[in-house]
C-alpha positions as CSV (number, residue, x, y, z in Angstrom):
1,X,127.4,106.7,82.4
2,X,129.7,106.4,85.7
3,X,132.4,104.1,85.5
4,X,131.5,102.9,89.0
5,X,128.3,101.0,87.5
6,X,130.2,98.3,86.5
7,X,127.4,95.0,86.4
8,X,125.4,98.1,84.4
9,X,128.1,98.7,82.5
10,X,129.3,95.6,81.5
11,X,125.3,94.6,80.3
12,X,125.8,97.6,77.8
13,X,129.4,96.6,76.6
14,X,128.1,93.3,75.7
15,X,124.8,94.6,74.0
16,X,127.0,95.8,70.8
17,X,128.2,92.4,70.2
18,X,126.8,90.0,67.2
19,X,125.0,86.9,68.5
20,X,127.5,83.8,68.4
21,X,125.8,80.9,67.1
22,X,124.0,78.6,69.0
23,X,126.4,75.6,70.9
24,X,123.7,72.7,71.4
25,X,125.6,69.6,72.3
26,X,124.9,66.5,74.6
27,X,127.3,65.9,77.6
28,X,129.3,68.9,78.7
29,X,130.5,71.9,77.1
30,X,133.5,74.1,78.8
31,X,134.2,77.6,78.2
32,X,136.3,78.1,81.2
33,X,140.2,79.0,81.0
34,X,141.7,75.9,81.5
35,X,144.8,76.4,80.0
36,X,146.5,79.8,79.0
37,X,144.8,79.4,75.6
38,X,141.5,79.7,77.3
39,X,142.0,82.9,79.6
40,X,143.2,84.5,76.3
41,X,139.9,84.0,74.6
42,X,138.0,85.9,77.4
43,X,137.9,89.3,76.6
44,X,138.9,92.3,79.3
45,X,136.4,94.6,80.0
46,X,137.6,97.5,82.3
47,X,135.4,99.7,84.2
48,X,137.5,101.5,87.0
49,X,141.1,100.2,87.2
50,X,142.1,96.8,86.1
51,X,142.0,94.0,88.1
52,X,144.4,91.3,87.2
53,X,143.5,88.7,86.4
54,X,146.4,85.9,85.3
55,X,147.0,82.0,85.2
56,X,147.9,80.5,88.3
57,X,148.2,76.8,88.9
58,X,147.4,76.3,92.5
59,X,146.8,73.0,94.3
60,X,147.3,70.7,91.6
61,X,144.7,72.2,89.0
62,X,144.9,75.8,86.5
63,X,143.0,78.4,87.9
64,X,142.6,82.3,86.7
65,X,143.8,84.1,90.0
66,X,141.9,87.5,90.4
67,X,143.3,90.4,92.6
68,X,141.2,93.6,93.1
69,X,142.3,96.6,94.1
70,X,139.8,99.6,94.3
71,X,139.5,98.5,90.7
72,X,136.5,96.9,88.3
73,X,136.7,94.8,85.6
74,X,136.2,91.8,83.8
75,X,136.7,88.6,81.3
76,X,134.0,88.7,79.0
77,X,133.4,85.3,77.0
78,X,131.1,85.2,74.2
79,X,129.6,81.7,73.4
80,X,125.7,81.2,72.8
81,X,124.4,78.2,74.8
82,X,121.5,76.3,74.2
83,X,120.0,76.3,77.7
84,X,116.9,73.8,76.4
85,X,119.7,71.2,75.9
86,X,122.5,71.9,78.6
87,X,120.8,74.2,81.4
88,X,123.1,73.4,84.1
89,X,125.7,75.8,85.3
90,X,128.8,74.3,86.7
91,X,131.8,76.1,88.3
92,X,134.5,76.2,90.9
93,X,136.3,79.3,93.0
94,X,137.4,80.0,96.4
95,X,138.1,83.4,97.5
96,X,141.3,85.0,99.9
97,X,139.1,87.4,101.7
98,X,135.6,88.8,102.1
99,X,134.8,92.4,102.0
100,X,133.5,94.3,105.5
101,X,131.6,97.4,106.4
102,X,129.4,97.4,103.3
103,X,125.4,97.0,102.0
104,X,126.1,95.0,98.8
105,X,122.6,96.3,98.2
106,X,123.4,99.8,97.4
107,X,125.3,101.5,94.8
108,X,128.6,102.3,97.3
109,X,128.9,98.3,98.2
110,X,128.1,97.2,95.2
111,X,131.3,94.9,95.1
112,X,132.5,91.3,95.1
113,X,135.1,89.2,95.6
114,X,133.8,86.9,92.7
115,X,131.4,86.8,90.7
116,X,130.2,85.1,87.9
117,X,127.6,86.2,85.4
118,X,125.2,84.7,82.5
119,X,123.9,87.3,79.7
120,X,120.9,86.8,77.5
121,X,118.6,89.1,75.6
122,X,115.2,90.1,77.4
123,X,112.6,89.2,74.5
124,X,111.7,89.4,71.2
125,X,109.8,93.0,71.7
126,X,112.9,94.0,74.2
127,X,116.2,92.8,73.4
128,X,118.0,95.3,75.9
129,X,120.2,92.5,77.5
130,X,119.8,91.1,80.8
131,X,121.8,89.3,83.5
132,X,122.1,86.7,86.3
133,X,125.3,87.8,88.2
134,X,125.9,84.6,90.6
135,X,128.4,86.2,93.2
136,X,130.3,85.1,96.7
137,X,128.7,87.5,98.7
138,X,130.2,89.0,102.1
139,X,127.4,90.0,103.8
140,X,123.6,88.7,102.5
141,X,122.7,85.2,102.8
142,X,123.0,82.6,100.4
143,X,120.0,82.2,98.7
144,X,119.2,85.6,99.1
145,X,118.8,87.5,95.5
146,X,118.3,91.3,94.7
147,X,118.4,94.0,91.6
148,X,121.8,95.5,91.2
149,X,122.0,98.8,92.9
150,X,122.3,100.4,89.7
151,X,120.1,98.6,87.0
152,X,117.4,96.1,88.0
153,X,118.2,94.0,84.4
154,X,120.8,92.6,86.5
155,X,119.5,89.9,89.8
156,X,122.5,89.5,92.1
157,X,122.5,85.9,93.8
158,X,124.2,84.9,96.5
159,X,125.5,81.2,96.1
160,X,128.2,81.6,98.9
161,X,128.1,84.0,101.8
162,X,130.3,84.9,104.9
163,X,129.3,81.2,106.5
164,X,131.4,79.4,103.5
165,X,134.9,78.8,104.2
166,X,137.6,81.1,102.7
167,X,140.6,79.8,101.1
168,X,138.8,76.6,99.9
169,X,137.7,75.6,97.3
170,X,133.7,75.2,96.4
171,X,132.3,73.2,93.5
172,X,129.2,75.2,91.9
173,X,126.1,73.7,90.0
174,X,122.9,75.7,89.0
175,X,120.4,75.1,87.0
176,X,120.5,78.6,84.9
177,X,117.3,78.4,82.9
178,X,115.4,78.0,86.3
179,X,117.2,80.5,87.6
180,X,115.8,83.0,84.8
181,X,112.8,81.8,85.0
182,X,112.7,82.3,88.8
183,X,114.0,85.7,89.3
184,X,112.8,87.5,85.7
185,X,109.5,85.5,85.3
186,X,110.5,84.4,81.6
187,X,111.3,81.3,79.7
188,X,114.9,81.9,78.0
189,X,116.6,79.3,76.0
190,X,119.6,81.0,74.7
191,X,122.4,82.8,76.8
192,X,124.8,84.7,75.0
193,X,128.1,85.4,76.5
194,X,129.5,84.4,80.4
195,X,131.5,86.9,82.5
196,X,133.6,86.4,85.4
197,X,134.3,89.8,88.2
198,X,136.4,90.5,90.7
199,X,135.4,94.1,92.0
200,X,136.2,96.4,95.0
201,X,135.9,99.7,92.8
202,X,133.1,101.5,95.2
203,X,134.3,100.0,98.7
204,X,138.0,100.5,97.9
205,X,138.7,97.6,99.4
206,X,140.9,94.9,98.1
207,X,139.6,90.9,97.0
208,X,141.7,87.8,95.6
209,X,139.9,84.9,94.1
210,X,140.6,81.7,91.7
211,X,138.0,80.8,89.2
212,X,138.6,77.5,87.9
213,X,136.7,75.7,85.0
214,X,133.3,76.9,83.6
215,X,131.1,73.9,81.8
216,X,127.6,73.8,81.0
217,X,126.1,70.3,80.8
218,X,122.7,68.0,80.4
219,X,120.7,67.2,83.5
């Protein structure tokens, strides 16, 4: 397998792993780093390079501060959620600067200046894993979606695009079990782990962003 393929590779990284169990809870649940206890929990999964990623408390709040450079990986985060009782996907980031000259739709632009991903098991009769990779896109719309150049078991969607303002920052909420259910045409109630990328590994290019907290609540 190339080490270039990172969304493809990071699906089969994760597949090894033992199922956490279940986190059903009312209100809201956070799994993101807010403190340097919680960037510590999030496993590193590297692909090409390493792309730092370290604690940074910017503009009055914690923040994991990403810098890519020609490099792909990732913070893995393993934690089951019950999607039936808190579907709703909520987030913050800003990026430092969008990527130029590339086709995020084929294999050699097939890089991001954030992204954040949800991982869940196909089905009962296929468990290969599968993947929404939510990502700040620099050149397709937002709203736009499309398989990953490299495996279509992950759907790329664009939540920001070019049009969104860099160096802010931009509150996030989606609705993830929809979101399965609209781009794989399947009912899944459990995701399994959360993954956040900063990549510029096929572009060579170099990104900066700042993921803040990641929470899952009710509707």
């Amino acid at each position: 397998m190339s080490h270039r393929r990172a969304a493809a590779s990071l699906l089969f990284l994760w597949c090894s792993a033992v199922a956490a169990e279940v986190v059903a809870i009312p209100g809201e649940l956070r799994v993101g780093p807010a403190t340097a206890a919680g960037i510590l929990a999030w496993e590193p999964k590297s692909f090409v390079g390493d792309t730092s990623y370290l604690l940074d408390s910017i503009e009055d709040r914690n923040a994991v501060r990403a810098d890519s450079q020609a490099s792909a990986s990732a913070l893995l985060h393993e934690v089951a959620i019950d999607l039936t009782a808190t579907p709703l996907l909520r987030w913050s980031w800003k990026v430092g600067n969008l990527l130029h000259g590339i086709d995020e739709t084929t294999k050699a632009g097939d890089d991001y200046p954030a992204r954040v991903y949800v991982l869940f098991r196909g089905s009962r009769w296929d468990p290969r894993p599968l993947s929404l990779s939510y990502v700040w896109s620099s050149t397709q719309p937002r709203g736009s979606a499309w398989a990953n150049a490299y495996t279509d078991r992950v759907i790329m969607v664009a939540v920001r695009d070019a049009h969104d303002p860099v160096g802010t920052w931009v509150a996030e909420e989606h609705n993830v079990r929809e979101d399965i259910r609209r781009h794989f045409g399947r009912e899944v109630n459990t995701i399994e782990a959360v993954a956040i990328m900063t990549d510029t590994d096929d572009s060579g290019q170099q990104a900066t962003a700042w993921y803040g907290d990641i929470s899952f609540a009710a509707e």
